[in-house]
C-alpha positions as a Markdown table, in Angstrom:
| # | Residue | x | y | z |
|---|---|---|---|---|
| 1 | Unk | 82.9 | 43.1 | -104.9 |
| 2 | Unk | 81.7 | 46.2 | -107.7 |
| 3 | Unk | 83.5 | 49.5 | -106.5 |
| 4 | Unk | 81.7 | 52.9 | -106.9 |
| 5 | Unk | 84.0 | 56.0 | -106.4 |
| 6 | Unk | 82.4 | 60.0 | -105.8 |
| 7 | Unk | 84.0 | 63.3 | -106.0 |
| 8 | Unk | 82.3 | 65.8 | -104.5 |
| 9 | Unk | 82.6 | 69.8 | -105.5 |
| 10 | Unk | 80.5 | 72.3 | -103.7 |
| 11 | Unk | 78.8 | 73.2 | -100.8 |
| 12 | Unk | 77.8 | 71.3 | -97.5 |
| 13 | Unk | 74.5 | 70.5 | -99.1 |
| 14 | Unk | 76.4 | 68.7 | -101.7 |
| 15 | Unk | 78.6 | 67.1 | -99.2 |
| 16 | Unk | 75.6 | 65.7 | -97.3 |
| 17 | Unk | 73.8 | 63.8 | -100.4 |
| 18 | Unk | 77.2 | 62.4 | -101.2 |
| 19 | Unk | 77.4 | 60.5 | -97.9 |
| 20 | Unk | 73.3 | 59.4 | -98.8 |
| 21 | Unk | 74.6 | 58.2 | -102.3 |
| 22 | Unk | 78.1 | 55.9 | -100.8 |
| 23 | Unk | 75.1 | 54.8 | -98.4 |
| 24 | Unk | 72.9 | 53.6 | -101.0 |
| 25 | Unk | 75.6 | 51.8 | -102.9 |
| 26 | Unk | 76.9 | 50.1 | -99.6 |
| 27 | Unk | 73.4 | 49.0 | -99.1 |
| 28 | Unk | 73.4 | 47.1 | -102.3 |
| 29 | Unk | 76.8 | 45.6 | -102.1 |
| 30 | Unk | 79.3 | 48.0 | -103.7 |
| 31 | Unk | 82.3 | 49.2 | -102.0 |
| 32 | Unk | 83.2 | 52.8 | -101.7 |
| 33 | Unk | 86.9 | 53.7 | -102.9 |
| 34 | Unk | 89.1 | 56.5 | -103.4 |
| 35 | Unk | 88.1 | 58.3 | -106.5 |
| 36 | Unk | 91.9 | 57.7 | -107.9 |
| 37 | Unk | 90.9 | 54.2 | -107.6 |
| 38 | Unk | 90.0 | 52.0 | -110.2 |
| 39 | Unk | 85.9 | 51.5 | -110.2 |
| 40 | Unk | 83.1 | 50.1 | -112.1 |
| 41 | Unk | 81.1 | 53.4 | -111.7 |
| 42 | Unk | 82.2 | 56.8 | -110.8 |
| 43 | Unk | 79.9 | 59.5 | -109.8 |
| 44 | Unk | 80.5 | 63.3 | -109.6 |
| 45 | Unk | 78.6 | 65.4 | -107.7 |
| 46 | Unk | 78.7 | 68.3 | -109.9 |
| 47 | Unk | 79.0 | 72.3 | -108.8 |
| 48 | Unk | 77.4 | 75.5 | -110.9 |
| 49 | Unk | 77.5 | 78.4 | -108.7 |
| 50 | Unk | 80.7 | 79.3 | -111.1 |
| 51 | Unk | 82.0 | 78.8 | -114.6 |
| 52 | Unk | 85.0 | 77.8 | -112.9 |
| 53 | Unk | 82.8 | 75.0 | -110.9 |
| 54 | Unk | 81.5 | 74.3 | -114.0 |
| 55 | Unk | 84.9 | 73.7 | -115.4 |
| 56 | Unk | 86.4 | 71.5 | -112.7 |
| 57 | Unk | 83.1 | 69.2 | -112.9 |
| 58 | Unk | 84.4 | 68.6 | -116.5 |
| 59 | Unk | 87.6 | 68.0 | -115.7 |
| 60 | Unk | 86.8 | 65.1 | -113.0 |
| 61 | Unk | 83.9 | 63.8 | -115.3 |
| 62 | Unk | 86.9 | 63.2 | -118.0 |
| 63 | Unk | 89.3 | 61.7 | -115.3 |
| 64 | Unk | 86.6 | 59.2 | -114.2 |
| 65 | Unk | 86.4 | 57.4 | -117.9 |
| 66 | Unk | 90.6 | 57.3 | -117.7 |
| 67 | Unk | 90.8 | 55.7 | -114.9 |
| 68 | Unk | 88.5 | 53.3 | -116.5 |
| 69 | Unk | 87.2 | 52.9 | -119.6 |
| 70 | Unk | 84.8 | 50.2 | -119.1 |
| 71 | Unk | 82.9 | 52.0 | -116.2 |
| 72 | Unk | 79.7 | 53.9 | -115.8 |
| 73 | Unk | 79.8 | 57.5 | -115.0 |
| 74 | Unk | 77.6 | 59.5 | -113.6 |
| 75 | Unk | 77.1 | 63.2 | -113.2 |
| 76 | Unk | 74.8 | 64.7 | -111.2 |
| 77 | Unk | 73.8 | 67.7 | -109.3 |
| 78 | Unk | 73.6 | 71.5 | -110.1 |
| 79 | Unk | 75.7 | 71.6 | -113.3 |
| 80 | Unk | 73.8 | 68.8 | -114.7 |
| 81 | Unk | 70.7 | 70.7 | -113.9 |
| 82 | Unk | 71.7 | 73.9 | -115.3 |
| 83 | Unk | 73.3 | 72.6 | -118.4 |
| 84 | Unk | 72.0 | 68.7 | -119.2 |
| 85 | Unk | 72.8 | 68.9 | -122.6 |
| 86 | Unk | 76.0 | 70.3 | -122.5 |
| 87 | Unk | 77.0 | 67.2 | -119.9 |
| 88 | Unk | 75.4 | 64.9 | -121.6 |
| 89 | Unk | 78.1 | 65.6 | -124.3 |
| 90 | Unk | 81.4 | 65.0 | -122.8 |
| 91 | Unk | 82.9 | 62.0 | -123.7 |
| 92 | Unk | 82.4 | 59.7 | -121.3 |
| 93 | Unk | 79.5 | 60.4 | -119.6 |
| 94 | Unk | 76.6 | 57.5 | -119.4 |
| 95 | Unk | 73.8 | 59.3 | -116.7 |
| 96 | Unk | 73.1 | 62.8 | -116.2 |
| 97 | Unk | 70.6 | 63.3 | -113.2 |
| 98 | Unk | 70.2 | 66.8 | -111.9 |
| 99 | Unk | 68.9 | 68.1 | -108.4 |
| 100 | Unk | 66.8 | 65.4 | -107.9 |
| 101 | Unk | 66.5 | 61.7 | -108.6 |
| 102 | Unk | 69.3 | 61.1 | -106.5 |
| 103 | Unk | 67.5 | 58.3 | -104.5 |
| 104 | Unk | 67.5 | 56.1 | -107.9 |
| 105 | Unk | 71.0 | 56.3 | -108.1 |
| 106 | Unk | 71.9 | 52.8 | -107.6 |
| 107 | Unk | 68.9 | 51.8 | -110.2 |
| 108 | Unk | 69.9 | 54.0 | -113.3 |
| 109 | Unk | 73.6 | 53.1 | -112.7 |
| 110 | Unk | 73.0 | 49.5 | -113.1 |
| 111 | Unk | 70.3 | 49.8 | -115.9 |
| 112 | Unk | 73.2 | 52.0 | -118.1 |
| 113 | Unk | 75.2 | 49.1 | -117.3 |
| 114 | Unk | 73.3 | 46.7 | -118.3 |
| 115 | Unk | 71.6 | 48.1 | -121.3 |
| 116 | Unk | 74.4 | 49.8 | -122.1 |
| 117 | Unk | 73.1 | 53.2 | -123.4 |
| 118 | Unk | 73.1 | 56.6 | -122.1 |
| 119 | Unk | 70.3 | 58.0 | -119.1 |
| 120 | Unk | 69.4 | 61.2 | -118.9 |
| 121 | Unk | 66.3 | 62.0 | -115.9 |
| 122 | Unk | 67.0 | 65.7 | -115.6 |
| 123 | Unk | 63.6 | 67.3 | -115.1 |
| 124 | Unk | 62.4 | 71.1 | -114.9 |
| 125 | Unk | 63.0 | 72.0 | -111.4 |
| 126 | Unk | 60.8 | 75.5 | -111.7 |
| 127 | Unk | 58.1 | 73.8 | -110.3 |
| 128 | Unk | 59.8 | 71.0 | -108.0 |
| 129 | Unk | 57.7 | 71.0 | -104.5 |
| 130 | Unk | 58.8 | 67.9 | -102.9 |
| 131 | Unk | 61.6 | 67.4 | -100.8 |
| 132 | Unk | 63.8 | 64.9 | -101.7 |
| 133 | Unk | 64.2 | 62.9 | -98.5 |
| 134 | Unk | 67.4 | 61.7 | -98.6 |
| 135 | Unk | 69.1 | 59.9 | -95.5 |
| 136 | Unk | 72.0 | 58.6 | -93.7 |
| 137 | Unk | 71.6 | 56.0 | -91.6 |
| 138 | Unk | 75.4 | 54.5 | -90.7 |
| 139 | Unk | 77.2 | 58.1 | -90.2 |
| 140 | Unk | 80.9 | 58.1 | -90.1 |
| 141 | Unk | 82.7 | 58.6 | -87.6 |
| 142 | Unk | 82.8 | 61.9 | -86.2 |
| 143 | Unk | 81.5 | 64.4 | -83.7 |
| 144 | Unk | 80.0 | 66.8 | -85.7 |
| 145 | Unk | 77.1 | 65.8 | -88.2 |
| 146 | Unk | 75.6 | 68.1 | -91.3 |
| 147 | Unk | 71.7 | 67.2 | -91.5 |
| 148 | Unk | 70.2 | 68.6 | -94.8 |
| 149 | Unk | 66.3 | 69.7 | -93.7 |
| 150 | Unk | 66.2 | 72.5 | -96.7 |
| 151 | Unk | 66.3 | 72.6 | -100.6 |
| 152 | Unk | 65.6 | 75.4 | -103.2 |
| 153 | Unk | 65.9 | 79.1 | -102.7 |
| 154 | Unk | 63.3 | 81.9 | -104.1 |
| 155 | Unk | 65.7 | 84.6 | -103.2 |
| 156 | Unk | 67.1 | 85.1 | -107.2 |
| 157 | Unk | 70.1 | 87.4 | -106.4 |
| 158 | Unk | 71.5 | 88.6 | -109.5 |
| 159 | Unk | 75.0 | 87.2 | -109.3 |
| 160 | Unk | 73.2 | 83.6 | -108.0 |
| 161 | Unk | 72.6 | 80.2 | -110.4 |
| 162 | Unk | 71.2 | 78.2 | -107.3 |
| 163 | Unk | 67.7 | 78.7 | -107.8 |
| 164 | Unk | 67.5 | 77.7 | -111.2 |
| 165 | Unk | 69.6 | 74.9 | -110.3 |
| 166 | Unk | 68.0 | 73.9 | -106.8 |
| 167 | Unk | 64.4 | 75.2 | -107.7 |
| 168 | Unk | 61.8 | 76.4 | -105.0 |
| 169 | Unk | 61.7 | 75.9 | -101.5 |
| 170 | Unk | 61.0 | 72.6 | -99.9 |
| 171 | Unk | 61.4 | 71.8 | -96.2 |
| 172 | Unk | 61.8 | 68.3 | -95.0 |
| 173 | Unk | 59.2 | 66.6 | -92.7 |
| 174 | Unk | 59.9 | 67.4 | -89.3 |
| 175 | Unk | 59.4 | 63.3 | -88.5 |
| 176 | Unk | 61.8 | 62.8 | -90.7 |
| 177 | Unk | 64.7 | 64.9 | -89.4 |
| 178 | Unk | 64.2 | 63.6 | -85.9 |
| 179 | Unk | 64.1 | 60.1 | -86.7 |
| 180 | Unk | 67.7 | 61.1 | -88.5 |
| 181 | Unk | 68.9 | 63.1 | -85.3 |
| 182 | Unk | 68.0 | 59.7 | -82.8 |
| 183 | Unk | 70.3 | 57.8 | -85.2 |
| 184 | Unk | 72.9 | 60.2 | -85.3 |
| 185 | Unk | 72.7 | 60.4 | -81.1 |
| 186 | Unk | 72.6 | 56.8 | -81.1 |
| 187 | Unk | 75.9 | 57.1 | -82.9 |
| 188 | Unk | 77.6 | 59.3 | -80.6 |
| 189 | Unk | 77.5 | 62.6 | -82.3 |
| 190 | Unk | 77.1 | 65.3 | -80.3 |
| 191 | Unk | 76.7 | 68.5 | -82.4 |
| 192 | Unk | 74.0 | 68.9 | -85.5 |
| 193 | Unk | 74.8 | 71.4 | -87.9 |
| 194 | Unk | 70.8 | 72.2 | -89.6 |
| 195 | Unk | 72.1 | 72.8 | -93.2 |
| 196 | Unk | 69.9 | 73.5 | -96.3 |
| 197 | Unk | 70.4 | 76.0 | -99.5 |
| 198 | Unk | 68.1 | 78.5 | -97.6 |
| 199 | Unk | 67.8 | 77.6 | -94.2 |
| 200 | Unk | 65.7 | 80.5 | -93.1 |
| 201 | Unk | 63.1 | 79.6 | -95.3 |
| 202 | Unk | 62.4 | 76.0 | -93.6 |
| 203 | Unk | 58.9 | 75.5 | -93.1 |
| 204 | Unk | 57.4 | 78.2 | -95.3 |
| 205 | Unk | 56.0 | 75.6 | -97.6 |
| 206 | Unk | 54.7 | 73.5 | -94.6 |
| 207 | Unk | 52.8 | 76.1 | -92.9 |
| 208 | Unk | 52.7 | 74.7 | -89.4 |
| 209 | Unk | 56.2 | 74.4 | -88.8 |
| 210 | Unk | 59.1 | 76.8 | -88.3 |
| 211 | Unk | 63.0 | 76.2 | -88.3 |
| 212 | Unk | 62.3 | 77.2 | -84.7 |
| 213 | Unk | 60.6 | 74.4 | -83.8 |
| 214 | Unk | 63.0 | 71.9 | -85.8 |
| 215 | Unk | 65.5 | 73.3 | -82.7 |
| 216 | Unk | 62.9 | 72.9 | -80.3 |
| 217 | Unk | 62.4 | 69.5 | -81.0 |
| 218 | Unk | 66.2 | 68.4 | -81.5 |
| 219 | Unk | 67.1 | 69.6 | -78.8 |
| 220 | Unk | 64.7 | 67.5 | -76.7 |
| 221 | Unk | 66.7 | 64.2 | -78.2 |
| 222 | Unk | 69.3 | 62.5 | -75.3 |
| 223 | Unk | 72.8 | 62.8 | -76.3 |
| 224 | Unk | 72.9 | 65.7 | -79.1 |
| 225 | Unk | 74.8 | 68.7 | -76.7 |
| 226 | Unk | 74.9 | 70.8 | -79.3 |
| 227 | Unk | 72.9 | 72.2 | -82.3 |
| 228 | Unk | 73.8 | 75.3 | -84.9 |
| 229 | Unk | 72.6 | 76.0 | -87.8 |
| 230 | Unk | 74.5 | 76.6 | -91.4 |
| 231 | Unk | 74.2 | 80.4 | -93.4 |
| 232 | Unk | 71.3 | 82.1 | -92.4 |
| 233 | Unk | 70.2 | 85.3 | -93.8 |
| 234 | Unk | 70.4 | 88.3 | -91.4 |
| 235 | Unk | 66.5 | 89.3 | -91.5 |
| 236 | Unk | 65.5 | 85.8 | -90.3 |
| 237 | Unk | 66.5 | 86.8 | -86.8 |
| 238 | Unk | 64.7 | 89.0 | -84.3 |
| 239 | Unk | 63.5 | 89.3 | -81.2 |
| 240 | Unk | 61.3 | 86.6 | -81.0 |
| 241 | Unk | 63.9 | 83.8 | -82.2 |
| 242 | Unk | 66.6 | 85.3 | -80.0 |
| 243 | Unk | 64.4 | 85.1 | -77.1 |
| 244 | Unk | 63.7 | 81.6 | -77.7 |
| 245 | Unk | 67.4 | 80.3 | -78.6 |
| 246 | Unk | 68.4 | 81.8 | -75.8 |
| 247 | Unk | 66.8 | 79.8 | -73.5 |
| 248 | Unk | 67.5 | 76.6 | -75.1 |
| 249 | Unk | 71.0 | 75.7 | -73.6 |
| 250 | Unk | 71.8 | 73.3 | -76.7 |
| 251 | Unk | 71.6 | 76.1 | -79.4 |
| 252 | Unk | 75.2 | 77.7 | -80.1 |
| 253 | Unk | 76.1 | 81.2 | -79.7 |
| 254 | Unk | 77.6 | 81.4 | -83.7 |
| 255 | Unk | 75.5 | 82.9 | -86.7 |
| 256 | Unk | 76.8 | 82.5 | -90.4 |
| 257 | Unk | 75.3 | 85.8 | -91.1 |
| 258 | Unk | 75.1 | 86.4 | -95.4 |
| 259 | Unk | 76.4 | 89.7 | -95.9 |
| 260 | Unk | 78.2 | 90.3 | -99.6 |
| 261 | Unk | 78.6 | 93.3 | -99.1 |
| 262 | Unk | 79.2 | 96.6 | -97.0 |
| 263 | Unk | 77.6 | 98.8 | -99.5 |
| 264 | Unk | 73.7 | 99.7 | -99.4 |
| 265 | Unk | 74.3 | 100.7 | -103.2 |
| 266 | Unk | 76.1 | 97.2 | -104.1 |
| 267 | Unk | 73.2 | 95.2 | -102.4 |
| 268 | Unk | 70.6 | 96.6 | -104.5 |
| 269 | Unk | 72.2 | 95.6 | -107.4 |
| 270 | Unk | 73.0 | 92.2 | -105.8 |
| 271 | Unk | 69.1 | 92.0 | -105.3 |
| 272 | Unk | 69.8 | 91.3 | -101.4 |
| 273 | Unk | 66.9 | 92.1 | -99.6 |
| 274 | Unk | 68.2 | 93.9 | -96.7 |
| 275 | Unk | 70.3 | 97.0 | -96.3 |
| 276 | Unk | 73.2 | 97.5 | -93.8 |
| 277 | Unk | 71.2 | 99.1 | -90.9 |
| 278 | Unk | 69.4 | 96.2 | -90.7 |
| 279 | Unk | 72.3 | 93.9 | -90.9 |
| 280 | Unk | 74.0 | 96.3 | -88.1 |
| 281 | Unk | 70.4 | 96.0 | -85.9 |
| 282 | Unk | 70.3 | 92.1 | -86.3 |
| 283 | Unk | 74.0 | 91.8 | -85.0 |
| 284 | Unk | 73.2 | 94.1 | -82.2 |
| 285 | Unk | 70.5 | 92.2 | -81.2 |
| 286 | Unk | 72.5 | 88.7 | -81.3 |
| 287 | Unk | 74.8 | 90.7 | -79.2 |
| 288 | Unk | 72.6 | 91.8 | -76.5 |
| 289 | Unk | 71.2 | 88.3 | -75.9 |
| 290 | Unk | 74.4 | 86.4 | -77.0 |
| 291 | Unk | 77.7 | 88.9 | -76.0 |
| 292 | Unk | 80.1 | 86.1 | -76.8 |
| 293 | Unk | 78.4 | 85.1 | -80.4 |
| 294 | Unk | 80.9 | 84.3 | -83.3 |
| 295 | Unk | 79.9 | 85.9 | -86.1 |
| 296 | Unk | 80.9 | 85.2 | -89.6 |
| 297 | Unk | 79.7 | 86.1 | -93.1 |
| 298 | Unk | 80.7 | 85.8 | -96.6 |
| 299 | Unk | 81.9 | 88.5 | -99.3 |
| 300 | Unk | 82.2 | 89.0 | -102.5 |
| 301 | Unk | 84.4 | 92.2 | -103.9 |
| 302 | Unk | 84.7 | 93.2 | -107.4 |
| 303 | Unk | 80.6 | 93.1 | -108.3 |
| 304 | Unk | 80.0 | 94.4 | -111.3 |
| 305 | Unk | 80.3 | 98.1 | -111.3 |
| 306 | Unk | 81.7 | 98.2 | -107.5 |
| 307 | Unk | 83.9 | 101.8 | -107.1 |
| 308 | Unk | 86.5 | 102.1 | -104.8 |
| 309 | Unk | 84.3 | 104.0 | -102.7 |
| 310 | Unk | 82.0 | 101.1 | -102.1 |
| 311 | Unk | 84.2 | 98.4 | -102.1 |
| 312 | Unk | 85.4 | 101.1 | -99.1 |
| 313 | Unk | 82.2 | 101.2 | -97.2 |
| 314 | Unk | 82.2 | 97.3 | -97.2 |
| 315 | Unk | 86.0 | 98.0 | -95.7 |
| 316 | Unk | 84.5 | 100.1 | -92.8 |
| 317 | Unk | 81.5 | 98.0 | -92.4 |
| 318 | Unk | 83.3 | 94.5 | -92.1 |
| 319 | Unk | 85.6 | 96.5 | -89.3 |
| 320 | Unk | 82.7 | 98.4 | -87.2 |
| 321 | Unk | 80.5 | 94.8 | -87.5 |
| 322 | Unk | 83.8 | 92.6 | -86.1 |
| 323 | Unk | 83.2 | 89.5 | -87.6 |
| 324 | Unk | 84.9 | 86.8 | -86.2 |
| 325 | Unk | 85.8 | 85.3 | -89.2 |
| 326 | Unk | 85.2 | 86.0 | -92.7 |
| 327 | Unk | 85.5 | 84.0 | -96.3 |
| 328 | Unk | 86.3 | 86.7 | -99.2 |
| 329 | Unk | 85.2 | 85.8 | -102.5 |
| 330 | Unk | 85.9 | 87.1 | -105.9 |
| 331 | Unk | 82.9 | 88.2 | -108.1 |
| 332 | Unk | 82.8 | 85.5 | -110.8 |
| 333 | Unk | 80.3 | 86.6 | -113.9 |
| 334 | Unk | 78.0 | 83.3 | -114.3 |
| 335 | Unk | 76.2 | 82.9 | -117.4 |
| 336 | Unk | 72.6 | 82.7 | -117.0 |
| 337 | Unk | 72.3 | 85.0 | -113.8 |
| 338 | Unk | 71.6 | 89.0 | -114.9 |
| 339 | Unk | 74.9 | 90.4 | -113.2 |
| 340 | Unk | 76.9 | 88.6 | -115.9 |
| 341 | Unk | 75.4 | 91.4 | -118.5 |
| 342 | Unk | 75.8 | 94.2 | -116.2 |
| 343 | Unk | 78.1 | 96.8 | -117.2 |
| 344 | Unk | 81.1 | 97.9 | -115.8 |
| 345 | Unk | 82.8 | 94.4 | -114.8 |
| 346 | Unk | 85.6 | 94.6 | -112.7 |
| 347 | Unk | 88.9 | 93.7 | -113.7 |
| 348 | Unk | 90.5 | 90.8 | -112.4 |
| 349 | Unk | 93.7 | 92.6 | -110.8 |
| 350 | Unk | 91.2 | 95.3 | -108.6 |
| 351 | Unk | 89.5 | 91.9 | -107.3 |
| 352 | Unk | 92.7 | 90.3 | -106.5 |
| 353 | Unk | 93.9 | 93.4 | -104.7 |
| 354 | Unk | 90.1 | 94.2 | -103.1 |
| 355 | Unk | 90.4 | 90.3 | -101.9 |
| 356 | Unk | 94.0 | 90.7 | -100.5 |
| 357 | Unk | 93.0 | 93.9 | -98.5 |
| 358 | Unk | 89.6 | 92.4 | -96.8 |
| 359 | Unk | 91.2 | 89.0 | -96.0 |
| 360 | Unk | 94.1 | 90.7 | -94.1 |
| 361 | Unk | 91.4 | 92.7 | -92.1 |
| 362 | Unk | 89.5 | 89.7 | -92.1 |
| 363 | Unk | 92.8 | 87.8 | -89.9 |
| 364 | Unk | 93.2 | 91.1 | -88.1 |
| 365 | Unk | 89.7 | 90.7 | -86.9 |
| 366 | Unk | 89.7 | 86.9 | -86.1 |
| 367 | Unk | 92.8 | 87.2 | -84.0 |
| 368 | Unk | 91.0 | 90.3 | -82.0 |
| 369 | Unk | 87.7 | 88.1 | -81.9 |
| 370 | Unk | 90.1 | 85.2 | -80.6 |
| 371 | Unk | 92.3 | 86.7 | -78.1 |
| 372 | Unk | 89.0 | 88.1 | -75.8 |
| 373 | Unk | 89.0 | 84.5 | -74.6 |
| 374 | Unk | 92.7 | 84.2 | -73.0 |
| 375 | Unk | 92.1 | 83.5 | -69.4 |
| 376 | Unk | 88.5 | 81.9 | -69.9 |
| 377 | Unk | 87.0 | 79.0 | -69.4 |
| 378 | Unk | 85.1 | 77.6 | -72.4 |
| 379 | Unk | 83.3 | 74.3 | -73.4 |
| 380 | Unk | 85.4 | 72.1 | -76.0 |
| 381 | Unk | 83.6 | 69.5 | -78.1 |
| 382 | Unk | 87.0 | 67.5 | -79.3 |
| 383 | Unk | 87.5 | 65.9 | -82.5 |
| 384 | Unk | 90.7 | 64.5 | -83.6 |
| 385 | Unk | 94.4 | 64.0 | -82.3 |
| 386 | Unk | 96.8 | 65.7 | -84.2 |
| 387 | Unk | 100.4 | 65.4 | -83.6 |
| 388 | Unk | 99.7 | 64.9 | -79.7 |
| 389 | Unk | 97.1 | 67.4 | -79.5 |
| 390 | Unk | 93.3 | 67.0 | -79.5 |
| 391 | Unk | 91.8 | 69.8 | -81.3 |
| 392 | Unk | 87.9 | 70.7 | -81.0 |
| 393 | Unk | 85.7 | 73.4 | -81.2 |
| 394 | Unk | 84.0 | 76.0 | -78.6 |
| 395 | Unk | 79.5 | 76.8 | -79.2 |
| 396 | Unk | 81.4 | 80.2 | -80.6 |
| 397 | Unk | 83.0 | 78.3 | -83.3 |
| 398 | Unk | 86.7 | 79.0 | -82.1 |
| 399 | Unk | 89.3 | 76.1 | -82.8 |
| 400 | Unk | 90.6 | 75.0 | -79.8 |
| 401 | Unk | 93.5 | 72.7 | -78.8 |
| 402 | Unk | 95.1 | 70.6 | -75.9 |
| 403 | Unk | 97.7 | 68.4 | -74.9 |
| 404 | Unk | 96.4 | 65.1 | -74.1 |
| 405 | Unk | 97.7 | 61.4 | -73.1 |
| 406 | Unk | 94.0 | 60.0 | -73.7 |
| 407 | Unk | 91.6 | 60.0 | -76.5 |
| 408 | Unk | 89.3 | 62.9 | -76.4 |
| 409 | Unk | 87.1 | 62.3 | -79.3 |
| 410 | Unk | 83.5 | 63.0 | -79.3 |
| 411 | Unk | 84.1 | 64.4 | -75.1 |
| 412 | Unk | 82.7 | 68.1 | -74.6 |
| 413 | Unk | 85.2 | 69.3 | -71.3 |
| 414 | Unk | 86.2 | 72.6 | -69.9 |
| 415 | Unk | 89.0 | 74.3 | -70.9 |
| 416 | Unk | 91.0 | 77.0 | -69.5 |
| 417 | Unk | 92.6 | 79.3 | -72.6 |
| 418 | Unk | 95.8 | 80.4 | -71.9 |
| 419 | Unk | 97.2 | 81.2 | -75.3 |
| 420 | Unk | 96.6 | 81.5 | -79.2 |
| 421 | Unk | 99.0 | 80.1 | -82.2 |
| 422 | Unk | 97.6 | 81.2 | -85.7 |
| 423 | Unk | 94.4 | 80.4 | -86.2 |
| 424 | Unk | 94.0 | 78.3 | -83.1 |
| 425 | Unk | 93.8 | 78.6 | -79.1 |
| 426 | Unk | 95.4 | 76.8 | -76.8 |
| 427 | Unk | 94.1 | 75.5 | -73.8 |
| 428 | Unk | 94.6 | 73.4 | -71.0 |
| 429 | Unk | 91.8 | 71.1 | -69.7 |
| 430 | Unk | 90.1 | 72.2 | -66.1 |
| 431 | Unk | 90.2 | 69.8 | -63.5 |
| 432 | Unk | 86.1 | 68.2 | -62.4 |
């Protein structure tokens, strides 16, 4: 049987077409193995949002043609789109195909095969309007399943590549996404994760369909418990959505709420389009209808031109909002975006220490967030059995586990918490 082998950098988004690729190839006979495998094709799903993404796509692109010599590899994906020249370049590589194209996959791999010459398809993605429908029909086997129903962002923040690399906005047909969530209940999975580069932006292009009604209809499907939805920018919510969410007993009380940064002068130059008042009022209001809500965000310290001052209203900002978990990033200058040629660039050491001092408030938070919940009774929806325990996660998004003598997986149970270790809490299940 041919072998095809994938590497994956990046985001969710890139994780999700991955899985469509490996179903593709199983379709027409291959069989998917380990990357460190020997293959007859290799493809790497490539990752721009930094140079040092940009870098480790090389780096795997090279290791692919080592392992063997004879096969086809392929890169696709953002760097490809970004930079098809310079990929088309390293030794090594037979097909360059950027952020779309991916359903003829299978088809170009075979035709570089058998013609043996070089592909490249990368198109101008500027004026892209199509979403590019691609599916998973045999899931694997978990409880939780990513469902991509968004691509392209118009947002152009200045330290961002993705919307030269992702193009517009495109929402997938709402038939579409439905017909994937019945297969993904008939499956077992219980929980949907709605994923997409700009979430909030689903169904702008479609006019008569909103991300609220994607919910609306999911949640109608027999067996999905749970649905929540990937990053979401903060002026997306208000009253209307909460009022609606609210009511549906299958949304989940956690927000990935894009933040950046603390500092109303830093998110102009980041080109966000919201200031910290209305980040504050947005929280406030998840809070009023959703007290428990997890909320987490991503930052980035060290933007270009960032004083101590700012990066010290971010500080206070991060600590009044209470996240209950954040991911810290360091600025890293990308070529092509307008922060890379703003002046003032931060030093690498003031990042490492800014980074150091928001991820140890960052774990003094999470811990504060987590501990509220010793003594309560929350719904589990379990996943795997490690080292006698069966771990799972709560609608909040808190990591949960339990001693169990029976398999767990995939079962959504009440569970008393009655202590915390790390990162996780420790519960006991509640007797029917």
């Amino acid at each position: 049987m041919k072998k095809v082998a994938f590497y994956t950098l990046g985001c969710k988004v890139n994780q999700y077409e991955t899985e469509a690729m490996e179903e593709m190839f199983r379709k027409r006979g291959y069989e998917v193995v380990d990357f460190e495998e020997r293959a007859d094709i290799y493809i790497i799903n490539t990752c721009t949002v930094t140079n040092l993404g940009d870098r480790k796509s090389r780096q795997f692109i090279r290791r692919a043609k080592k392992l063997n010599e004879n096969s086809i590899v392929a890169a696709v994906g953002c760097y490809s789109q970004i930079a098809p020249d310079e990929v088309e370049s390293i030794d090594g590589v037979d097909i360059v195909i950027g952020t779309t194209d991916k359903e003829k996959i299978v088809d170009l791999c075979e035709e570089a095969k058998l013609k043996k010459r070089k592909i490249n398809v990368v198109k101008n993605i500027k004026h892209h309007r199509q979403f590019d429908n691609l599916t998973i029909d045999n899931v694997k086997s978990r409880t939780r399943a990513y469902m991509k129903i968004q691509d392209g962002c118009n947002q152009y923040c200045s330290y961002c590549i993705i919307p030269y690399a992702r193009g517009p906005i495109r929402s997938r047909r709402l038939d579409d996404i439905l017909n994937e969530a019945e297969k993904l209940a008939k499956a077992n999975f219980k929980e949907i994760i709605l994923t997409g580069i700009h979430v909030a932006s689903y169904g702008k292009d479609l006019k008569d369909v909103t991300l609220l009604d994607v919910i609306d209809e999911i949640s109608k499907i027999e067996g999905i418990e749970r649905i929540r939805l990937s990053s979401i920018e903060p002026t997306f919510i208000d009253e209307e959505f909460m009022d609606k969410v609210i009511k549906n007993k299958k949304f989940c009380d956690h927000f990935h709420l894009s933040l950046q940064s603390g500092s109303d002068s830093v998110l102009k130059r980041m080109n966000r389009k919201y200031t910290t008042e209305e980040y504050r009022n947005t929280v406030n209001m998840i809070r009023k209808y959703m007290p428990n809500a997890g909320i987490t965000t991503d930052i980035i310290v060290g933007f270009p031109g960032e004083t101590e001052e700012e990066f010290q209203e971010t500080y206070d900002f991060v600590n009044e909002i209470g996240f209950s978990r954040i991911h810290v990033f360091k600025y890293s200058p990308r070529k092509g975006t307008p922060a890379s040629e703003f002046d003032n660039q931060i030093h690498g050491s003031v990042k490492h220490s800014r980074s150091e001092r928001l991820i140890e408030l960052g774990n003094q938070l999470a811990n504060r967030f987590m501990e509220k919940f010793i003594g309560k009774r929350m719904e589990v929806l379990f996943e795997e059995n490690k080292g006698g325990y069966f771990e799972g996660y709560t609608t909040n998004y808190l990591r949960v586990k339990v001693e169990a003598e029976k398999d767990l997986h995939g079962e959504i149970l009440p569970v008393k918490i009655i202590d915390k270790e790390k990162d996780i809490l420790i519960g006991k299940i509640e007797e029917f």
